[in-house]
C-alpha positions, 0 to 999 in steps of 0.5 A: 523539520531538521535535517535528521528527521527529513532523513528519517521521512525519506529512509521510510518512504523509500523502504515503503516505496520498495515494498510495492514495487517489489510487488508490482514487479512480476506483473511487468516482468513476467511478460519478458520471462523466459520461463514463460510463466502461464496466466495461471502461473503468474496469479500463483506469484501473486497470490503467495508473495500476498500471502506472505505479506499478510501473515507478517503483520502483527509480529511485525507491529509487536516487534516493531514496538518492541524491539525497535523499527528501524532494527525491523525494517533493516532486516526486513530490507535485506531479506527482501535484497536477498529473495529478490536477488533469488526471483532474478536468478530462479531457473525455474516457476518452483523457484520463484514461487518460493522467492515470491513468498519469501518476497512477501514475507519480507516486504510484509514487515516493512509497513509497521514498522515505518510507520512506528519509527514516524510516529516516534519521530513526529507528534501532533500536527507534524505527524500528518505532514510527515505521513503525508511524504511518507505515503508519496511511496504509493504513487510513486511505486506505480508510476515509476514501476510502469515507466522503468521496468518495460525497459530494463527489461527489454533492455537489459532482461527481465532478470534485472528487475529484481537484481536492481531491487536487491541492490536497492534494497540492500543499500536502504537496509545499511542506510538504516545504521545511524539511526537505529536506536531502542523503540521508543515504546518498548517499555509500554509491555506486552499487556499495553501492546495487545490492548492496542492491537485490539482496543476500539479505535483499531477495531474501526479502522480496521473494519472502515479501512477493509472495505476502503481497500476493498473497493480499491482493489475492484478499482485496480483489478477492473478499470483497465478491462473496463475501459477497454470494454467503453471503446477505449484503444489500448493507448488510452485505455493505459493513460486513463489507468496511469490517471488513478495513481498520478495525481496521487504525487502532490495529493499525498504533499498536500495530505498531511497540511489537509489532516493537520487542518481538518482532522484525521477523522474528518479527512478520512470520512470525506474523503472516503465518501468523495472516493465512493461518488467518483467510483459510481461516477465511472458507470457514466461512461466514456465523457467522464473517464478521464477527469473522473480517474484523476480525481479519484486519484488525488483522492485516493491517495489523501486517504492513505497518509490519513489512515496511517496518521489514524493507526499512529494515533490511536496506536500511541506507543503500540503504533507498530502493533496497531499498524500491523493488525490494521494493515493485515484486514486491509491487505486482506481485502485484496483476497475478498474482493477479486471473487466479488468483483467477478460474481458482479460483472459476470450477473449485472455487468461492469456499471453494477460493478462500480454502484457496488463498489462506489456504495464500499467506500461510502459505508466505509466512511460512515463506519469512520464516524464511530471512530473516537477524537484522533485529532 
């Protein structure tokens, strides 16, 4: 990989990174808000900075393919800079609703079109690598959302959480200039992009990949509280939490050489059966909480460079467009799963919680096997 193509790998990990972290910013900073924002209030960030998010997806994935990503993604960073820089300087919960949405409209179009701009740098068996520190973003925004923000603000105020974001992301969106060209996919047309978008391949990772997240979300919603409930201290209850997202940094350096290795499709069903077992596994209780967490870290975070290699390829030039729509049924499964979850612990308690969505991400797998050759 030459120097200009570790540029390209970095730059778009760094804006992936940026539009995580941008989301996982209000459920630290609200804490230190002296807007004082009730839980009702905070679920209303949340809520529409996601909403914002999954109505950009496929215009993101058409334009991307259409008018460039690197175009796309300078744009959308310097939106993000921009809302950012207003959730900072909001005066009130009115205002920040309306910069949490702008936030999510923003950050929503960075996804397709990163991923379009690696699948245009990178072919074959590099495309996996590639994705694979690409996806590095994911962990990461997790990590180090919970070690740098408690102290910027409490430090320096919450308010320079997103001024810091604003400025990150404004330098990202100029790095983006000397490599902005024309898509590489623009001449496929319209007519090709469409049939990308909803052709059988995306259609399958589509519907896998919405109850993959699914069962994540239940995971990154409940386990906190349910560790808790186990007799876990606060302190412990955190660390084993931190543990489903910190092996995630060398499983996504060692992802793309797995896929490479095995195959997109392979690496997508035995992983996402392997993530199902560890899910069920957490009802054990107490003794296999820590170990159990850290391997569904390191597993989790193989799957999602090997989803993104799976839309790339099935994708082809229309890799944006695929993307996009793929992305939108992931992301919505966010909006499914916190309802489910609750109907289930409130009847069976938090062991059914996690047979049920243990029992989500193997159905996943299975559906992956009607996924046609991607390798």
């Amino acid at each position: 990989m030459g120097l200009r193509r570790a540029a390209v790998v970095a730059l778009a990990s760094a804006s992936f990174f940026m539009s995580y972290f941008s989301r996982l910013a209000w459920s630290i900073a609200s804490a230190y808000s002296d807007l004082r924002p009730t839980l009702y209030q905070d679920g209303v960030v949340f809520a529409l900075f996601f909403a914002g998010y999954v109505a950009v997806q496929i215009p993101a994935g058409l334009l991307s393919d259409r008018a460039g990503p690197a175009h796309i993604a300078a744009a959308a960073l310097l939106g993000l800079a921009g809302a950012s820089a207003l959730s900072g300087a909001a005066p009130d919960m009115q205002v920040e609703y309306a910069a949490s949405l702008a936030m999510g409209l923003s950050a929503g179009w960075i996804y397709p079109a990163t991923v379009k701009l690696l699948s245009s740098e990178f072919g074959g068996g590099e495309l996996p690598v590639a994705m694979g520190y690409y996806s590095l973003a994911w962990p990461l925004s997790v990590v180090v959302s919970g070690l740098a923000l408690p102290a910027v603000s409490a430090s320096l105020g919450w308010r320079w959480d997103y001024y810091m974001i604003a400025a990150a992301s404004a330098a990202l969106a100029l790095a983006y200039l000397p490599i902005r060209r024309p898509a590489e996919g623009a001449s496929a047309g319209r007519p090709r992009a469409w049939r990308a978008s909803f052709g059988g391949g995306v259609a399958v990772a589509s519907a896998a990949g919405f109850m993959f997240f699914a069962a994540y979300w239940i995971v990154a919603l409940y386990a906190y509280r349910y560790f808790l409930s186990i007799g876990l201290n606060g302190y412990y209850a955190g660390l084993a939490y931190s543990a489903t997202a910190l092996l995630g940094v060398p499983a996504t350096v060692v992802a793309g050489y797995i896929i490479r290795r095995i195959g997109v499709k392979r690496t997508l069903v035995a992983f996402e059966g392997i993530y199902g077992a560890l899910v069920m596994a957490l009802a054990a209780g107490p003794a296999a909480v820590f170990p159990d967490a850290a391997a569904m870290g390191f597993v989790r975070f193989v799957i999602t460079p090997a989803n993104s290699t799976a839309v790339s390829k099935i994708g082809g030039r229309s890799a944006g467009t695929a993307a996009g729509v793929a992305n939108l049924f992931w992301q919505l499964s966010g909006a499914v799963s916190p309802p489910m979850a609750s109907a289930v612990v409130a009847a069976l308690g938090f062991k059914a919680l996690w047979i049920f969505a243990g029992a989500l991400s193997v159905a996943s797998a299975a559906v992956y096997q009607a996924l046609l050759d991607v390798e």
